[in-house]
C-alpha positions as CSV (number, residue, x, y, z in Angstrom):
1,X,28.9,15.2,-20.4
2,X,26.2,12.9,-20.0
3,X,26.4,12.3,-16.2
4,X,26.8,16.5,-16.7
5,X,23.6,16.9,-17.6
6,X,22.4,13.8,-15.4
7,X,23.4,15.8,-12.5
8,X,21.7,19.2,-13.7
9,X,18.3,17.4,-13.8
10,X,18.3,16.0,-10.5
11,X,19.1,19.2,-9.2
12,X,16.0,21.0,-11.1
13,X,14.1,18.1,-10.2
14,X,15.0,19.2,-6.7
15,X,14.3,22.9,-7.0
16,X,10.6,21.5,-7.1
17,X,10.4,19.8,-4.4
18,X,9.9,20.9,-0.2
19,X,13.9,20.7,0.8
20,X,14.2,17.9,3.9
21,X,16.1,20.1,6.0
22,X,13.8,23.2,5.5
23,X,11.0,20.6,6.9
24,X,12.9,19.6,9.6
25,X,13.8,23.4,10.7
26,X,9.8,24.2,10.4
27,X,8.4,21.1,12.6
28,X,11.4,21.9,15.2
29,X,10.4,25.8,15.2
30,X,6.8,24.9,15.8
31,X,7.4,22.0,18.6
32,X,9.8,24.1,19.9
33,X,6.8,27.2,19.9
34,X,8.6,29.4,18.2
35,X,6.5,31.6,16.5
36,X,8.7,34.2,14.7
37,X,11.6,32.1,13.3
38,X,8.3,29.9,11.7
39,X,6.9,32.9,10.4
40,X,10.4,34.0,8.8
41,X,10.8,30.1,7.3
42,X,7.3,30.0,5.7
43,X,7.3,33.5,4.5
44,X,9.4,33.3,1.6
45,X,7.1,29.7,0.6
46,X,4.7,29.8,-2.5
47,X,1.3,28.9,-0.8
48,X,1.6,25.6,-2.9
49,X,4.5,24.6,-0.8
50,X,2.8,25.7,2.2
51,X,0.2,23.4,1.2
52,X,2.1,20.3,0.4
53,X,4.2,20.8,3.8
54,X,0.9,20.6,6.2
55,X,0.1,17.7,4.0
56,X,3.4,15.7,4.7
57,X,3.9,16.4,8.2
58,X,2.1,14.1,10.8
59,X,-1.5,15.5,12.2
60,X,0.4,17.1,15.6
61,X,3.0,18.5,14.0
62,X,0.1,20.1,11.8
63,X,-1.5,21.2,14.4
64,X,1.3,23.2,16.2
65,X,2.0,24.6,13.2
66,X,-1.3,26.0,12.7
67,X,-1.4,27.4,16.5
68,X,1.5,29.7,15.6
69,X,1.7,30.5,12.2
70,X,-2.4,30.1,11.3
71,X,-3.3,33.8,11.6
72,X,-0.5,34.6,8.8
73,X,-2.7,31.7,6.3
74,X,-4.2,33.4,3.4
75,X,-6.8,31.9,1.1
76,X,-4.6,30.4,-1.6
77,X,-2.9,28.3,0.9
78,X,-6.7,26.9,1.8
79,X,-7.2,26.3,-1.8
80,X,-4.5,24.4,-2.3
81,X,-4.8,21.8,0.4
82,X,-5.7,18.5,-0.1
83,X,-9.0,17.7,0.2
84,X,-8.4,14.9,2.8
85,X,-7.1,17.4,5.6
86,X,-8.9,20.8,4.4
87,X,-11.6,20.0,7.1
88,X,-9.5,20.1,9.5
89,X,-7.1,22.9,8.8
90,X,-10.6,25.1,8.4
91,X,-11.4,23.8,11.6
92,X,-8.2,25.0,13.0
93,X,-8.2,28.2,12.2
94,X,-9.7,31.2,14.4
95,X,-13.1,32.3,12.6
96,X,-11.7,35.8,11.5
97,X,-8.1,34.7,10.3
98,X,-10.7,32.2,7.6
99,X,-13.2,35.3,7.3
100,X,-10.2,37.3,6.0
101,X,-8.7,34.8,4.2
102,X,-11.6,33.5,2.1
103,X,-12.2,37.3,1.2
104,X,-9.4,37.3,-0.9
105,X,-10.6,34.6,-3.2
106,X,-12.8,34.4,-6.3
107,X,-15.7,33.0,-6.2
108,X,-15.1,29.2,-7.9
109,X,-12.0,29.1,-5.3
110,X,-14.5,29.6,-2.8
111,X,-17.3,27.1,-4.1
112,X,-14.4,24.4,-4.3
113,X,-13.3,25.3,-0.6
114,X,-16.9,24.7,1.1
115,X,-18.4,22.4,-1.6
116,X,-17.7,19.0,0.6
117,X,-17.9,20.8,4.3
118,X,-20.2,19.9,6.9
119,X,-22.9,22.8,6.6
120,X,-21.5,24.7,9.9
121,X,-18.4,24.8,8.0
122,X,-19.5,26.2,4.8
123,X,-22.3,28.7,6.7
124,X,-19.1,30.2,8.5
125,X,-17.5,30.8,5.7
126,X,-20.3,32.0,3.5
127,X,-21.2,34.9,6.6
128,X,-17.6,36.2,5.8
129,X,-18.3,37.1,2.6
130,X,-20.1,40.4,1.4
131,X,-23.5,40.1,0.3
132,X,-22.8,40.1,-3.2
133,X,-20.0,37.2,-3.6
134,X,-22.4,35.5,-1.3
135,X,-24.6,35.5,-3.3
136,X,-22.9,34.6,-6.2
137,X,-21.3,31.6,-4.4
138,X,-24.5,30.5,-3.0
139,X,-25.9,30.3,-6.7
140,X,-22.9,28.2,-8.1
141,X,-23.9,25.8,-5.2
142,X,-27.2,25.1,-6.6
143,X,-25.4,23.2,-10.1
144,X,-24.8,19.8,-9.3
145,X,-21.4,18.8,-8.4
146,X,-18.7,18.5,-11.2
147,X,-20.7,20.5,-13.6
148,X,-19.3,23.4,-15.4
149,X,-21.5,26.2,-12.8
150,X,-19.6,24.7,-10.2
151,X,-16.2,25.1,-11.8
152,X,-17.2,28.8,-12.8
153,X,-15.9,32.1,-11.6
154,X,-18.4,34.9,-11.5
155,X,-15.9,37.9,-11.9
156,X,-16.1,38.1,-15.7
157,X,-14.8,41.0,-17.9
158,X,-17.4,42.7,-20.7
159,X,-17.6,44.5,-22.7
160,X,-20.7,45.7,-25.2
161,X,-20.6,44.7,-28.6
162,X,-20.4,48.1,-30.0
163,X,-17.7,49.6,-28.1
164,X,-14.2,50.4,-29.4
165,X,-10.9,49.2,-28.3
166,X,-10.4,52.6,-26.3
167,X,-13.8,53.0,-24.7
168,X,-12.6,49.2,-23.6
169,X,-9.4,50.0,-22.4
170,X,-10.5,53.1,-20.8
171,X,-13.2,51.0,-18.9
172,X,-10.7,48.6,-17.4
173,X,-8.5,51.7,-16.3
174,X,-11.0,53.5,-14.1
175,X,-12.8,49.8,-13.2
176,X,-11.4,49.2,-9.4
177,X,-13.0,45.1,-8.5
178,X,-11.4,43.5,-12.2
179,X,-10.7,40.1,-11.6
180,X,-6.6,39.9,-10.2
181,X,-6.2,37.0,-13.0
182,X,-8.2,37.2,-16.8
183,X,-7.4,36.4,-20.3
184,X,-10.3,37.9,-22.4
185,X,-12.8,40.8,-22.7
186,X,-16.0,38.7,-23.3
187,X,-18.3,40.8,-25.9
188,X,-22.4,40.7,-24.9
189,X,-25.1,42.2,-27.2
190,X,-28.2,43.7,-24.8
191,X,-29.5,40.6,-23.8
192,X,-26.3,40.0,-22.2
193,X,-25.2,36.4,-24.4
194,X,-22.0,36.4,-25.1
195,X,-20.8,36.4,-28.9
196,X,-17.3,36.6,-28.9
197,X,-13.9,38.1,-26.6
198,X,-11.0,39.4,-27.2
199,X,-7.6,39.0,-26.1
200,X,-6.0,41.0,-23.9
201,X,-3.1,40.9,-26.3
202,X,-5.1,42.3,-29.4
203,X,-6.9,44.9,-27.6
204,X,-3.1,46.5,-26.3
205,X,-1.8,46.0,-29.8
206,X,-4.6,47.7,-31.9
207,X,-5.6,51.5,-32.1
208,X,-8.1,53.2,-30.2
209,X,-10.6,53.7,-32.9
210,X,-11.0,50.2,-33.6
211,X,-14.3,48.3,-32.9
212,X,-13.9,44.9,-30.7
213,X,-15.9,43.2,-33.0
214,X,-13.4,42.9,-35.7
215,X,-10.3,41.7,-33.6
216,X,-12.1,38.3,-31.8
217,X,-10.9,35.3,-31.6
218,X,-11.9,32.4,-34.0
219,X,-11.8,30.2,-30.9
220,X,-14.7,31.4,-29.3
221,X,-16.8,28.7,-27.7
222,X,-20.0,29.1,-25.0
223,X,-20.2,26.1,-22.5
224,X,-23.0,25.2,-20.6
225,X,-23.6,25.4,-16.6
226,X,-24.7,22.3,-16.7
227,X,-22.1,20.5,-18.4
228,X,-19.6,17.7,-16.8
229,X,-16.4,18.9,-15.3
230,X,-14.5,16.4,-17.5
231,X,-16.2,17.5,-21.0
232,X,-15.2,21.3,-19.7
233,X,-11.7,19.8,-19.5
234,X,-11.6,17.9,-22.9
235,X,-12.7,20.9,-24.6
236,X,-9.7,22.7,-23.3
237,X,-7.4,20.7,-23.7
238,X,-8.7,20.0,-27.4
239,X,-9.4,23.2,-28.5
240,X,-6.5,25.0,-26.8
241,X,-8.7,27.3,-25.1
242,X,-7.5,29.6,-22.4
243,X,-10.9,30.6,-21.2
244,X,-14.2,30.5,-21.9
245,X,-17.5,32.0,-21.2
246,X,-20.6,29.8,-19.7
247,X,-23.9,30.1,-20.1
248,X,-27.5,29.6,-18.4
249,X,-30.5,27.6,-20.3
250,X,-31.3,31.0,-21.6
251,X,-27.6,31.6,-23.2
252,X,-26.9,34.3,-20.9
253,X,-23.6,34.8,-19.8
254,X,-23.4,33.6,-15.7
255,X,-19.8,33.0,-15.3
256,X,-16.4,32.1,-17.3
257,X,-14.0,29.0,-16.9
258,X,-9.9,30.0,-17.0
259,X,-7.8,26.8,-18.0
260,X,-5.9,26.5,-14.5
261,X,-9.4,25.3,-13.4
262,X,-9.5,22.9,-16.6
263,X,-6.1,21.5,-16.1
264,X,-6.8,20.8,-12.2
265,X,-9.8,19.0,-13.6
266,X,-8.1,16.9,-15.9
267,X,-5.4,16.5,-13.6
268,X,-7.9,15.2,-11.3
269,X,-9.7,12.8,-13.7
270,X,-5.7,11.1,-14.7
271,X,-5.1,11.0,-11.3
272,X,-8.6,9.2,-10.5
273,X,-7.7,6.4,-13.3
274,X,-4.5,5.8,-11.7
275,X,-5.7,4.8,-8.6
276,X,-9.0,3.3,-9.7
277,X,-7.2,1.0,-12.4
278,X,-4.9,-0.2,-9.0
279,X,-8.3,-0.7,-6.7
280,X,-7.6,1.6,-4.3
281,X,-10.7,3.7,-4.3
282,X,-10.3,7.4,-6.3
283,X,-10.1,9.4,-2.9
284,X,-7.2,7.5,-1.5
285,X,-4.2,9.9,-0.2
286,X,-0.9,9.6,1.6
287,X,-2.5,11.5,4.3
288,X,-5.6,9.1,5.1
289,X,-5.6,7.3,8.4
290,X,-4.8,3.4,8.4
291,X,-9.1,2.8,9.0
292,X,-9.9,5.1,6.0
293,X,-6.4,2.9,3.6
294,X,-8.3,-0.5,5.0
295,X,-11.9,1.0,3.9
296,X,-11.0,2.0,0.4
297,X,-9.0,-1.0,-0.5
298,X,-10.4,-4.0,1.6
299,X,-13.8,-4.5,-0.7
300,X,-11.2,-5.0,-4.0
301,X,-8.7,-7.3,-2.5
302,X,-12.0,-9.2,-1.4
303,X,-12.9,-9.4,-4.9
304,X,-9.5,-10.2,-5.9
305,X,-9.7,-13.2,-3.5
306,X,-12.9,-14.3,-5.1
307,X,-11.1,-14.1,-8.5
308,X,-8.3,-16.1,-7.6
309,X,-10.1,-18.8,-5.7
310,X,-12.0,-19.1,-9.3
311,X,-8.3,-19.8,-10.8
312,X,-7.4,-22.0,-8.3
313,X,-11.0,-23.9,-9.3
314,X,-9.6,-24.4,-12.6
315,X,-6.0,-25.9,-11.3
316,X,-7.8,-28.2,-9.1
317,X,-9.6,-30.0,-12.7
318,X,-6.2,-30.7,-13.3
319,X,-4.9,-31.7,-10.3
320,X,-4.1,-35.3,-11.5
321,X,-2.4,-34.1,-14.7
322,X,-0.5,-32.0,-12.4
323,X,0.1,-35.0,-9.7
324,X,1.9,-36.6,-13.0
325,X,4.1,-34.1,-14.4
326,X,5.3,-31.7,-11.8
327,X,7.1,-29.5,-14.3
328,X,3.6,-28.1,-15.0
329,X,3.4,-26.3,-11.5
330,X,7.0,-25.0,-12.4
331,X,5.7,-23.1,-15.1
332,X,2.1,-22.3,-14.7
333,X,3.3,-19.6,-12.7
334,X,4.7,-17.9,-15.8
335,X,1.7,-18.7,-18.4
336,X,-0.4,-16.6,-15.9
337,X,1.8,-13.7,-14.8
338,X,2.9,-13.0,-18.5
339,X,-1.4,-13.0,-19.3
340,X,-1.4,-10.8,-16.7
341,X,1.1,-8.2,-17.5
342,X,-0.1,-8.5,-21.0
343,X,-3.5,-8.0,-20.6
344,X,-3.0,-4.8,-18.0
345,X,-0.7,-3.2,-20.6
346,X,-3.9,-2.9,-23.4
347,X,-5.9,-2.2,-20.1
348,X,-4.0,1.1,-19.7
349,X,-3.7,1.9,-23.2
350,X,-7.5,1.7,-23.7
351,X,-9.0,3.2,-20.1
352,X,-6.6,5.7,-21.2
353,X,-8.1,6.1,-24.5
354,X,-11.6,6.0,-23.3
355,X,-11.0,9.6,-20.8
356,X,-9.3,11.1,-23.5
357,X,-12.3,10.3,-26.5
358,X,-9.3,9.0,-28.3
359,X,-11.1,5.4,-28.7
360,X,-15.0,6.1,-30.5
361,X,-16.9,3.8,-32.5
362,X,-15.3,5.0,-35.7
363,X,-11.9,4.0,-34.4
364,X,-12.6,0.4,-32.3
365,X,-12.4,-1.9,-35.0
366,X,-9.4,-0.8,-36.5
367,X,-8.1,-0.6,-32.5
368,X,-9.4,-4.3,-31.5
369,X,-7.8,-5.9,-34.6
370,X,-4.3,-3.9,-34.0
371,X,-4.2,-5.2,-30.2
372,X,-5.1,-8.9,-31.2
373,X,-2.4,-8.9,-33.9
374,X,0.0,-7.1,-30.8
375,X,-0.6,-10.2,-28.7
376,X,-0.7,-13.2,-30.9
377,X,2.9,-11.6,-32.2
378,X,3.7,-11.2,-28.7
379,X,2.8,-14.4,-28.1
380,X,4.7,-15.9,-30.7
381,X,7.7,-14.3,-29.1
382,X,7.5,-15.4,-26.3
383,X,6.3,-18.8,-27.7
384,X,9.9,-19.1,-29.2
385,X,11.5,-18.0,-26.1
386,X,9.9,-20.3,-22.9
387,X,9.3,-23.6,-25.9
388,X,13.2,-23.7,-26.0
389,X,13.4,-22.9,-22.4
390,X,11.1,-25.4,-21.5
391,X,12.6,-27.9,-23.7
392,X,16.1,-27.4,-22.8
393,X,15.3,-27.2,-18.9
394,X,13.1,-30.0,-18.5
395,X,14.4,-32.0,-22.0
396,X,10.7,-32.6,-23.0
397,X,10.3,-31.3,-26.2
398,X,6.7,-31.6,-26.3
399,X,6.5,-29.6,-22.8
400,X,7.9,-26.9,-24.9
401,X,5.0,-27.2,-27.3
402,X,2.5,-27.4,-25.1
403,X,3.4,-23.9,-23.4
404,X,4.6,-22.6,-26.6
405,X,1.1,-22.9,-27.6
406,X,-0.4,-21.7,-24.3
407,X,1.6,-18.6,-24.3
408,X,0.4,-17.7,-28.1
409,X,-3.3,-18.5,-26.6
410,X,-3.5,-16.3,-23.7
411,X,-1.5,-13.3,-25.1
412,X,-3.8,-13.3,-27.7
413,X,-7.0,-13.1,-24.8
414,X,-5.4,-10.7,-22.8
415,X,-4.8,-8.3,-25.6
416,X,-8.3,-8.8,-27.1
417,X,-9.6,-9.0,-22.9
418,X,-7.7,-5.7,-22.5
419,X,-9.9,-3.4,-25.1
420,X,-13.0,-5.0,-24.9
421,X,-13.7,-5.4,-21.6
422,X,-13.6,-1.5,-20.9
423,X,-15.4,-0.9,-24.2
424,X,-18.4,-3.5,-22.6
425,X,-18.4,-1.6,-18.9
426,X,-18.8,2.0,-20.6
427,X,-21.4,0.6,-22.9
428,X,-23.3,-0.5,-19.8
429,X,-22.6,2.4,-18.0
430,X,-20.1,1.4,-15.4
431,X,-16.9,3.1,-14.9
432,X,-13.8,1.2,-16.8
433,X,-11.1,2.0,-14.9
434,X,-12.6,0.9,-11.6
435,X,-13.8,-2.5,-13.0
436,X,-12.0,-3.4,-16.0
437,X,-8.9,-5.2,-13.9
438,X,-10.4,-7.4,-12.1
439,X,-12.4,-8.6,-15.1
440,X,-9.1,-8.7,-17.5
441,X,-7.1,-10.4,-14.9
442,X,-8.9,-13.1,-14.2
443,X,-9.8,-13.9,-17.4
444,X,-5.8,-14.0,-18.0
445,X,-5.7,-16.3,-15.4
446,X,-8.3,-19.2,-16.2
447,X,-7.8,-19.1,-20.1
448,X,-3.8,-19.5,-19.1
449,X,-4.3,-22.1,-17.0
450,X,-7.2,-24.0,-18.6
451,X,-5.1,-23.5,-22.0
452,X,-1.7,-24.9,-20.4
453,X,-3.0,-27.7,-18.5
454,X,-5.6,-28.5,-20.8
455,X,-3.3,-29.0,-23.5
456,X,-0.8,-30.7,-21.5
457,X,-3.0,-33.7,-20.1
458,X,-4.1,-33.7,-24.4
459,X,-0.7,-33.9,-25.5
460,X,1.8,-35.2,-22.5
461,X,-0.9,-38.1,-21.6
């Protein structure tokens, strides 16, 4: 039963994913030119898939693809391309085949599609547009970058305070531009600030004669244009919203935020503490060129080096206790990778904590003390474990004190190194996740060595 069930989850895991064969049929239909039998096997693909398949394949096989097929592209596709080849699938593309596909999108799909173009790029895409959604994507351009105005769409739904559920109803019946996706009527009093929506829900369920004003939502919330990205994202995610209006310095309602932008915001910020908490730079993809890989992660393995050369400086104080007891090289090794681990095991917990607002000045103490008692139990652990080890493989009993005792030492830093260093770095401003590793690391690394040689040339000399 179990393997059963094993068996049904690999195969749903599949249904998720590009099938290899279907990949193989679409880069031999376009090396082969032809056009038709590519069309017919990207048709019946969700743009999404159509997306992630020009971002696996190599940059020719791209390229022939989008010489046959790229007059069928539509917007969605554009918008769901990574941002590391979107330049030059743009590029690709004949000038009306993107006019008319950029048509078709709202206006904070459009604003995310030119927002890092070169400025031919975004002008040819802006003269596609009528003069209107032009405009309006021109003035989401003016917020800075990962604020709320720039995750905005401009199609919103109102409604005025004092109408009924049937003048709203019959509004969005006879209304022909409506947004294709939205999730509340937004209510505005004359000044047009928005006080409260309503559901789409509530307003089918209730009768014609009632007013909108007594059927909104208690989880009505304005956000500011000017707000970060990530906050719009936390407040989401917090407050369960499913959209939400935003508003200009004067409270007047500009545009409104759906939570598929939200979530691709947070999924964007996880996704950026992953790779920074590795030192690979938070813009790395599968689909950068070897150059652009060497770029982003050169300068950290650079640092890295430095780090380690500072460890090394701390084995070569102890070089003659070393010279003298040769087990000691045996198992400094483990003092230091076990630090390590340790240390980038809080690291996660606490960068984590830090993105989410999980970890605030109310909470820290409480958190530091819990993650020092986690390592020096740790440490005792493992103390137990490598003294007898030690002991047993070397038959030096006080060999197993000494690392006994260095294990329970550097646990303990590298749990305490683990919260507080990302605490220190946001207090001063810097980012945690890009800096905190390093830092933790090496700390790991000389208190484990300093701790188990030290105490060994105290105790074994």
């Amino acid at each position: 039963m179990a393997e059963e069930r094993s068996d049904e989850h690999e195969r749903e895991e599949e249904d998720y994913r590009l099938d290899g064969d279907l990949v193989d049929r679409i880069t031999d239909a376009a090396d082969s030119g032809e056009a038709e039998r590519l069309a017919a096997l990207l048709e019946p693909l969700h743009a999404a898939d159509i997306a992630d398949l020009l971002e696996q394949v190599s940059p020719a096989e791209r390229r022939d693809i989008l010489r046959l097929w790229g007059r069928e592209i539509d917007g969605e596709v554009l918008t769901e391309i990574d941002e590391s080849i979107r330049e030059e699938v743009i590029e690709a593309l004949p000038k009306d085949v993107l006019a008319e596909a950029v048509r078709e999108l709202d206006s904070d799909d459009v604003v995310d599609l030119i927002e890092d173009l070169e400025e031919p790029q975004q002008e040819a895409i802006l003269e596609a547009l009528d003069e209107t959604d032009r405009a309006a994507v021109e003035q989401s351009l003016t917020y800075p970058e990962y604020s709320a105005g720039r995750l905005m769409q401009r199609e919103v739904v109102t409604a005025p305070e004092h109408w009924s559920v049937g003048e709203t109803i019959d509004f969005l019946r006879r209304e022909d531009e409506l947004p294709d996706q939205f999730y509340h009527v937004i209510l505005v009093d004359p000044g047009h600030h928005p006080i409260g929506y309503v559901t789409l829900g509530k307003l089918l369920a209730s009768k014609r004669d009632m007013a909108l004003t007594e059927i909104t939502e208690d989880s009505f919330r304005t956000i500011s244009a000017w707000q970060e990205e990530a906050d719009v994202a936390y407040a989401f995610n917090q407050y369960h919203l499913i959209s939400a209006p935003v508003v200009d310095d004067h409270d007047r309602l500009v545009g409104v935020i759906t939570i598929d932008d939200a979530m691709a915001v947070l999924d964007e910020e996880h996704e950026e503490d992953i790779l920074r908490l590795a030192g690979v730079g938070d813009e790395s993809s599968i689909t950068d060129s070897v150059l652009e890989t060497v770029r982003q992660r050169l300068p950290w393995l650079g640092i890295n080096m430095l780090t380690a050369v500072l460890a090394s400086s701390v084995i070569k104080l102890f070089e003659g206790t070393i010279g003298q007891i040769v087990a000691l090289a045996v198992l400094m090794p483990i003092v230091a990778s076990m630090g390590g681990n340790a240390g980038t095991q809080t690291l996660t917990v606490a960068v984590r904590a830090l993105a989410t607002k999980n970890l605030t000045q109310s909470n820290v103490w409480r958190v530091i003390r819990r993650e020092a008692l986690v390592g020096l139990t740790n440490g005792a652990v493992f103390a137990l474990c490598l003294g007898a080890v030690a002991w047993v493989w070397f038959g030096t009993p006080a060999l197993g004190l000494v690392i006994a005792a260095a294990m329970v030492i550097n646990l303990f830093i590298a749990a305490v190194a683990g919260i507080a260093v990302p605490l220190v770095l946001e207090k001063l401003g810097a980012d945690p996740a890009l800096a905190s590793g390093t830092f933790v690391t090496t700390m790991t690394d000389v208190v484990g060595f300093f701790a188990f040689l030290g105490l060994a040339t105290a105790v074994l000399l």
